[in-house]
C-alpha positions as CSV (number, residue, x, y, z in Angstrom):
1,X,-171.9,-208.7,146.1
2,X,-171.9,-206.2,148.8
3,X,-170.4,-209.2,151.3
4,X,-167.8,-209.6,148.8
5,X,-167.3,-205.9,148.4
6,X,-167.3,-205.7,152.6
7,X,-163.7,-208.5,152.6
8,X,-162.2,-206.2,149.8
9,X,-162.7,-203.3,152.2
10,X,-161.2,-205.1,155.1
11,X,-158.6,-206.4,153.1
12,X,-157.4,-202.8,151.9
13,X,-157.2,-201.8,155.2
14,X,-154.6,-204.2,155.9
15,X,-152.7,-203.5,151.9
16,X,-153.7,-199.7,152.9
17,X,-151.1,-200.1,155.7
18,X,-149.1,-202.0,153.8
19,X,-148.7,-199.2,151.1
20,X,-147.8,-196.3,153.3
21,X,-144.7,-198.7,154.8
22,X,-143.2,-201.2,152.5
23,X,-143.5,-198.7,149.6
24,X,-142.7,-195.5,151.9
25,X,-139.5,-195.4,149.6
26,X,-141.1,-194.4,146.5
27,X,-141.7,-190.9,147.9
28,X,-137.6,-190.4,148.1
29,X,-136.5,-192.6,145.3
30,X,-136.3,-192.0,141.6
31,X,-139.5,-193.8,139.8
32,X,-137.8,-195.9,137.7
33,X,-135.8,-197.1,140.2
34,X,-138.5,-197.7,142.6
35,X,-140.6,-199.7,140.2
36,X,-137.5,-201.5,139.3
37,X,-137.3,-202.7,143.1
38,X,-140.9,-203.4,143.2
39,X,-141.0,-205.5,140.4
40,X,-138.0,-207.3,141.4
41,X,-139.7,-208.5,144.5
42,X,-143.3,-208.8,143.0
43,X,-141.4,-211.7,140.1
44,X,-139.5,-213.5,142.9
45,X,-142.8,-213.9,145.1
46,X,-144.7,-214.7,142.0
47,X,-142.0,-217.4,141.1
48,X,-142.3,-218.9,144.7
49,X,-145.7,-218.9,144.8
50,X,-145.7,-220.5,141.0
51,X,-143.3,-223.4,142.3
52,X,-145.3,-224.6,145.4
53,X,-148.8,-224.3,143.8
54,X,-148.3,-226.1,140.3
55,X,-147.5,-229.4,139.4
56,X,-144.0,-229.2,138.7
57,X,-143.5,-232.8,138.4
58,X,-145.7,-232.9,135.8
59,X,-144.3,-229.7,134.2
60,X,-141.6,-231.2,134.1
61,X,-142.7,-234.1,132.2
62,X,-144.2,-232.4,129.6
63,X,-141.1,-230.0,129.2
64,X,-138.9,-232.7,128.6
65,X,-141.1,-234.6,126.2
66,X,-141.7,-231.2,124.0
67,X,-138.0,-231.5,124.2
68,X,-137.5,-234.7,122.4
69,X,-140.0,-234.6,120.2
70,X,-138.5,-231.2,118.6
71,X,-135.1,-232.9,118.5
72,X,-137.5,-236.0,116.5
73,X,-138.3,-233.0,114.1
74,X,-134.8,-232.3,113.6
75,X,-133.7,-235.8,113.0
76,X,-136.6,-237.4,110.9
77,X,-137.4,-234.4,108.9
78,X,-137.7,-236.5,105.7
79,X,-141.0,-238.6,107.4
80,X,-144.0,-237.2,106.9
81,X,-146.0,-239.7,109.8
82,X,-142.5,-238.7,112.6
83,X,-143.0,-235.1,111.9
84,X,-146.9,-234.5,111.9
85,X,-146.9,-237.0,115.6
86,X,-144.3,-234.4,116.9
87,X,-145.9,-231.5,116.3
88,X,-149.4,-232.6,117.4
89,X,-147.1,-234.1,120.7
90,X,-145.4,-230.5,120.4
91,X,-148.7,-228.6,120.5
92,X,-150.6,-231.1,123.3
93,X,-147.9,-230.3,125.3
94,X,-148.0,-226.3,125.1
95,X,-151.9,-226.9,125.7
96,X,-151.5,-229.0,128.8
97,X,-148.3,-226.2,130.3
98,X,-151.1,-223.9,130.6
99,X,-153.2,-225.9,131.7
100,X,-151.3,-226.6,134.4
101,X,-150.5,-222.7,135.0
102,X,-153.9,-222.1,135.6
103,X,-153.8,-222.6,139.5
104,X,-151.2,-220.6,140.5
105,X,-152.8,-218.1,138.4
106,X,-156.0,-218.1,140.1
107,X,-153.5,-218.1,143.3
108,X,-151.6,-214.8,142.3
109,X,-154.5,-212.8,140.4
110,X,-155.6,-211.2,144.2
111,X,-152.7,-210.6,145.7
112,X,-151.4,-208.8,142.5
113,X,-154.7,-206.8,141.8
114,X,-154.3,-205.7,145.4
115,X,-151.1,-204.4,145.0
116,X,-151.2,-202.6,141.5
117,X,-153.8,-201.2,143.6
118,X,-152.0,-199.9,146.0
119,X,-148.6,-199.1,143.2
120,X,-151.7,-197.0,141.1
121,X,-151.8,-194.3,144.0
122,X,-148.0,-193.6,143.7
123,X,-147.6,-194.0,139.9
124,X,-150.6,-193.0,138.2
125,X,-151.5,-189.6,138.8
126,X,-149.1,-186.7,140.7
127,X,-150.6,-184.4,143.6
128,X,-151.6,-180.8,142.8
129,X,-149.6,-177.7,142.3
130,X,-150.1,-174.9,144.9
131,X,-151.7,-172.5,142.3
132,X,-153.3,-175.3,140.0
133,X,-156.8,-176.1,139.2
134,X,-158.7,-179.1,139.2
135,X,-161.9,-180.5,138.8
136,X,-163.9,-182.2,141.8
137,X,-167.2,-184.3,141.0
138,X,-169.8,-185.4,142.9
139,X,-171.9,-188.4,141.9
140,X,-175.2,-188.9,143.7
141,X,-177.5,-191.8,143.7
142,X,-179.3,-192.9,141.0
143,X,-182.4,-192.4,143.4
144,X,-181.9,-188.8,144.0
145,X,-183.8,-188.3,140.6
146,X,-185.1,-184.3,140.6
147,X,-184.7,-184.1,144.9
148,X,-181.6,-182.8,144.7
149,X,-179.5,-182.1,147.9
150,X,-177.9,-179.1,149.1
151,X,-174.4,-179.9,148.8
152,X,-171.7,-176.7,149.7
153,X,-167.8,-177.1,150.2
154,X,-166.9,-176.0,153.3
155,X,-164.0,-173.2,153.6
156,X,-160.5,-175.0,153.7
157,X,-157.0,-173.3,153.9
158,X,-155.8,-175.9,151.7
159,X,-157.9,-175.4,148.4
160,X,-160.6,-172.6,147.8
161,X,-163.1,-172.6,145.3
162,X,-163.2,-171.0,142.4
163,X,-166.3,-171.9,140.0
164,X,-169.4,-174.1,141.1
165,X,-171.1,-175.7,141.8
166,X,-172.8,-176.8,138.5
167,X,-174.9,-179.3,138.4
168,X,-175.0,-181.7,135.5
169,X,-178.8,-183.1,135.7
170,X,-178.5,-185.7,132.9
171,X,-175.4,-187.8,135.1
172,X,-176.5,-186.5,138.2
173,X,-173.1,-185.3,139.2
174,X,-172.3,-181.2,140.8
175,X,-169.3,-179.9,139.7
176,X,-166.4,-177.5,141.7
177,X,-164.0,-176.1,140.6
178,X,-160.8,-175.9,143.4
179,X,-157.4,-174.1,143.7
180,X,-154.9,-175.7,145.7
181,X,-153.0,-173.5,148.0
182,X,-151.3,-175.2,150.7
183,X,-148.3,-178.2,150.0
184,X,-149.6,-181.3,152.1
185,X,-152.4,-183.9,152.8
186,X,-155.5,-182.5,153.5
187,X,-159.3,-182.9,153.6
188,X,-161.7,-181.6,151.6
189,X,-165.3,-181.6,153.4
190,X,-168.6,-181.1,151.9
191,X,-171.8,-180.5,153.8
192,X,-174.8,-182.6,152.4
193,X,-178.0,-182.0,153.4
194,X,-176.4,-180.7,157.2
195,X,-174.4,-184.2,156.9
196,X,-170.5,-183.7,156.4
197,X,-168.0,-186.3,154.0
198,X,-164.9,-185.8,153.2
199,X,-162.7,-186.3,150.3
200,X,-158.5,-186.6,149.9
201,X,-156.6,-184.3,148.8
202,X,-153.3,-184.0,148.3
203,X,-151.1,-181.2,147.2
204,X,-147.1,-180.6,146.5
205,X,-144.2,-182.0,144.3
206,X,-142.8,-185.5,143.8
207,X,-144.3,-188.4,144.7
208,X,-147.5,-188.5,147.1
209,X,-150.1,-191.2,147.8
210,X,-152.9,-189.7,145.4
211,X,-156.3,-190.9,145.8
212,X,-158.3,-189.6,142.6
213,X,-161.8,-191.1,143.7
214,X,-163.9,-191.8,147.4
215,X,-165.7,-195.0,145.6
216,X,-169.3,-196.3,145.7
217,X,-169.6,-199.8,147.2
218,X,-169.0,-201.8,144.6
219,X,-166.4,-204.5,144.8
220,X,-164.2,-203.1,141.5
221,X,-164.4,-199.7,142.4
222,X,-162.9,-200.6,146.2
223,X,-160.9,-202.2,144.2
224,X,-159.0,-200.1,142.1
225,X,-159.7,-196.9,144.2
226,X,-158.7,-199.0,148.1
227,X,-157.4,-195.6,150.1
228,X,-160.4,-194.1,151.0
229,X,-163.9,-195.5,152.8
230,X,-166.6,-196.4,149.9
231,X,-170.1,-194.7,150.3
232,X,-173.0,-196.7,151.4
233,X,-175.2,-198.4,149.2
234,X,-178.4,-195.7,150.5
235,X,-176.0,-192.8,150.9
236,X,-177.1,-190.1,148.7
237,X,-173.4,-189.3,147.7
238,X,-172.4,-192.4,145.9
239,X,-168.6,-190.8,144.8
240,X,-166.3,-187.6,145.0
241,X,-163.4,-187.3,142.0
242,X,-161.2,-185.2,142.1
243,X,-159.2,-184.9,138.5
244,X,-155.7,-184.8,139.5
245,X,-153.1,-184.8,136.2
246,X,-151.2,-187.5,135.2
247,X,-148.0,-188.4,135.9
248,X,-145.4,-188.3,133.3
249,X,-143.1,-190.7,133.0
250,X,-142.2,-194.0,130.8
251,X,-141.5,-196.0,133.8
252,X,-143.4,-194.2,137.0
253,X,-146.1,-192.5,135.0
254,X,-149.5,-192.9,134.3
255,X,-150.3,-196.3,132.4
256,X,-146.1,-196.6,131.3
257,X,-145.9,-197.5,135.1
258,X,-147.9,-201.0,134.6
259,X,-146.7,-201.7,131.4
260,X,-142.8,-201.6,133.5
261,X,-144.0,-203.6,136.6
262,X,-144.8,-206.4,134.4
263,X,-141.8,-206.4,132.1
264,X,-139.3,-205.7,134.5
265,X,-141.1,-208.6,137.0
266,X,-141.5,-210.9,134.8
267,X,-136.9,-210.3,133.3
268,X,-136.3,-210.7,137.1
269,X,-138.1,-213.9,137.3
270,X,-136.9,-215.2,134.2
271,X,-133.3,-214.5,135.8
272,X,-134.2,-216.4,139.1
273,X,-135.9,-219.1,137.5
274,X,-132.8,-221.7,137.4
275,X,-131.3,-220.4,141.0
276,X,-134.8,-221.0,142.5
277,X,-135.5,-224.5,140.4
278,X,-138.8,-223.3,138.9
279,X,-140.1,-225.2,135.7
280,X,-142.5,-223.1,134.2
């Protein structure tokens, strides 16, 4: 697991660069427009991927023989024996379609994780206010048990601190309390036990790269959380959260965002399917 969670971290280097370019536009566009755009290209590379790694021969096959035996059901409806060997022709065939969509699926799950991903810092939560409070967590390893670490938050000009820390000995987590101050992209650094780490923050209006949490090493938290260096396995800091709000929006906002991508990918494939010669 931790090999597999070392290729995710090399790969979101790569997707990391990849987000602050190709989707550079979402900081100046309107959000539903920018998701719109996204999603347009995701379906199109989804479709081409889908036509050169299935069987569409064989698709094809099948397609046209659920075809004619649905026009069977329309013209032998009176005979019991034509109808049932239709159906079970009918339903054989929509077993063996996805079937046969089950290797471009396996093809397209990474590459789409990887860039929701990346979409997930735009869309789902919005930077701080100058002036606004939020909540930043420290979780500490499991091994820490009652030696606890001296962990203090060194003075920033972009946030200060305004209650903590608290420690919370049952989840092992110490709690701050921050006030944003300064519009930008800034560090947060805390001092543990004389060793410093630091933690993203980011602070204005509009549309900012917002990382919410500096992960453990764990494959699905690099994962879902790919902007900032996970923690080592032995590091006694094993993840730093800070609770930005969510963003509100049907199409750019937190969750609503997804939900979008996916219908407005999968209309704009649906749309491309004939022009491109994809049977699905």
């Amino acid at each position: 697991m931790v090999f597999f969670a070392q290729i995710i971290i090399w790969v979101n280097v790569l997707m990391n660069a990849f987000g602050r370019f190709f989707l550079a536009p979402i900081a100046v566009l309107p959000g539903w427009l920018s998701n719109m755009i996204i999603s347009a290209v995701t379906g199109l590379f989804l479709l081409v991927i889908f036509k050169y790694t299935s069987n569409q021969r064989a698709i094809g096959k099948i397609r046209d023989d659920i075809k004619a035996h649905m026009l069977a059901l329309k013209l032998f409806r009176d005979s019991i024996s034509v109808t049932l060997h239709a159906e079970v022709r009918i339903f054989k065939g929509a077993f063996l379609l996805l079937f046969h969509a089950i290797p471009p699926m396996l093809v397209m799950i990474l590459p789409v994780s990887l860039l929701l991903a990346q979409m997930s810092l735009w869309y789902q939560s919005r930077p701080l206010l100058p002036g606004e409070l939020a909540v930043m967590t420290v979780k500490l390893n499991d091994n820490v048990e009652g030696n606890w670490p001296t962990v203090n938050v060194e003075p920033t000009s972009a946030a200060e601190v305004t209650v903590g820390p608290v420690r919370v000995l049952s989840k092992g987590e110490i709690c701050w309390e921050i006030k944003a101050l300064e519009n930008g992209k800034h560090h947060i650094t805390l001092n543990v036990n004389r060793h410093q780490i630091e933690k993203d923050l980011a602070i204005g209006d509009g549309f900012m790269r917002v990382s919410s949490t500096r992960p453990a090493l764990n494959w699905a938290n690099i994962l879902m959380n790919p902007a900032e260096k996970p923690f080592a396995p032995d590091s006694i800091v094993q993840s730093v959260t800070i609770d930005y709000p969510d963003r509100l929006s049907k199409t750019s906002g937190a969750d609503w965002w997804l939900i979008y991508f996916f219908i407005a990918s999968m209309v704009f494939a649906f749309i491309s399917r004939p022009f491109l010669k994809v049977r699905i």
